[in-house]
C-alpha atoms as one frame of an Amber mdcrd trajectory, in Angstrom:
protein
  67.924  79.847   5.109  70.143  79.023   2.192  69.872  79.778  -1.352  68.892
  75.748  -2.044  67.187  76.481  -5.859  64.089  74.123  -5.387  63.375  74.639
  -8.786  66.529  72.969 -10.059  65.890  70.105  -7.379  62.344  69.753  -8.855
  63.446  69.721 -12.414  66.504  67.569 -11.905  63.852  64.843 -10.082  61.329
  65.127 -13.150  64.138  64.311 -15.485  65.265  61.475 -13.169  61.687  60.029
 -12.938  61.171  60.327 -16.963  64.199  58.695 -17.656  63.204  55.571 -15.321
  59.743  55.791 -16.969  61.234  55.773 -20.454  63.822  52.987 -19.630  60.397
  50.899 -17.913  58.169  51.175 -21.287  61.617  50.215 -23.204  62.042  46.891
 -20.901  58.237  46.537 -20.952  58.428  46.420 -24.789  60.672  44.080 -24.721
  58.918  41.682 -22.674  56.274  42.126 -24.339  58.283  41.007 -27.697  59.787
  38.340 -26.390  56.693  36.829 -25.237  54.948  37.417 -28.718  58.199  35.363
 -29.987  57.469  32.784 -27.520  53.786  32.164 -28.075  54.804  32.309 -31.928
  57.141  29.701 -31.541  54.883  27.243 -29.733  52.208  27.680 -31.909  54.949
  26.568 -34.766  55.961  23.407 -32.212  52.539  22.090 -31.467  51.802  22.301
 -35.434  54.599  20.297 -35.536  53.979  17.970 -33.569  50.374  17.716 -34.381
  52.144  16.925 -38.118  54.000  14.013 -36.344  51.214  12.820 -34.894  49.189
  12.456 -37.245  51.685  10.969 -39.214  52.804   8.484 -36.501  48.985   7.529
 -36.383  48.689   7.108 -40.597  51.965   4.411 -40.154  50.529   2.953 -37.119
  47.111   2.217 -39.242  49.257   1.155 -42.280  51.337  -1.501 -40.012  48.385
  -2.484 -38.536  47.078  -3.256 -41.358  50.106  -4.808 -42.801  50.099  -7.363
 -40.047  46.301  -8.390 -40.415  47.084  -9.086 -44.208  50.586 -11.199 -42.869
  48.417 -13.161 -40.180  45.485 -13.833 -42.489  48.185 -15.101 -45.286  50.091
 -17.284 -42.089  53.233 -15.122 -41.618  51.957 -13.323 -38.510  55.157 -11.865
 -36.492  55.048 -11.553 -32.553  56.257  -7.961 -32.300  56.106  -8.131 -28.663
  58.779 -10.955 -28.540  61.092  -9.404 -31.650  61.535  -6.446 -29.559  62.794
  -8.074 -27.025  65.634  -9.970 -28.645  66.339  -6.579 -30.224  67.612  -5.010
 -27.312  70.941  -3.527 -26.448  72.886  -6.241 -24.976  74.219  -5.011 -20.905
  77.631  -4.422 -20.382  79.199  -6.695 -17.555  79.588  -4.470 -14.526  82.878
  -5.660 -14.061  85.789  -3.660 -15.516  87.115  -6.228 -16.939  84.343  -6.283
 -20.183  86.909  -5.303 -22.258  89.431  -8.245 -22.012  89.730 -10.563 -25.353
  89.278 -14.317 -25.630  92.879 -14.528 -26.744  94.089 -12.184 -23.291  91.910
 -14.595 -20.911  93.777 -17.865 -21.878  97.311 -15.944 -21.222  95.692 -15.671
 -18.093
């Protein structure tokens, strides 16, 4: 047979197979950090929001409020219908939207 030096072979596929192990726990620590960073930064977004909330609920009480006292003193508003009419107006669908007064009567 040949002189093949199995011992070399065996040492050389050791080193190979630490190195992959060693470059797994590195991308396995990594991972793992990112998803620490992750779970940190929802907890920060749902305080947050919880914040908001809360605070959206305080106004919500304070307007409602605010309109009992205007429709016990007779200057109830109808939100409903003030919305509405505070809408973005629709542009025509026509290309022609942007055509002045003054341009249409050359016309």
């Amino acid at each position: 047979m040949s002189n093949y030096d199995w011992d070399s072979h065996n040492r050389q596929a050791m080193l190979e197979g630490r190195q992959i192990l060693e470059r797994t726990t590195a991308s396995l620590a990594r991972s793992n950090q990112i998803a620490i960073d992750t779970e940190n930064t929802g907890t920060e977004i749902l305080t947050e929001l919880d914040s908001q909330r809360e605070a959206l609920l305080r106004t919500s009480e304070r307007l409602d409020n605010a309109n009992d006292g205007l429709s016990a003193s007779g200057f109830a508003y109808d939100l409903p219908s003030m919305k509405k009419n505070l809408q973005r107006p629709k542009i025509p669908s026509n290309n022609n939207w942007f055509i002045t007064d003054m341009e249409k009567s050359k016309k």
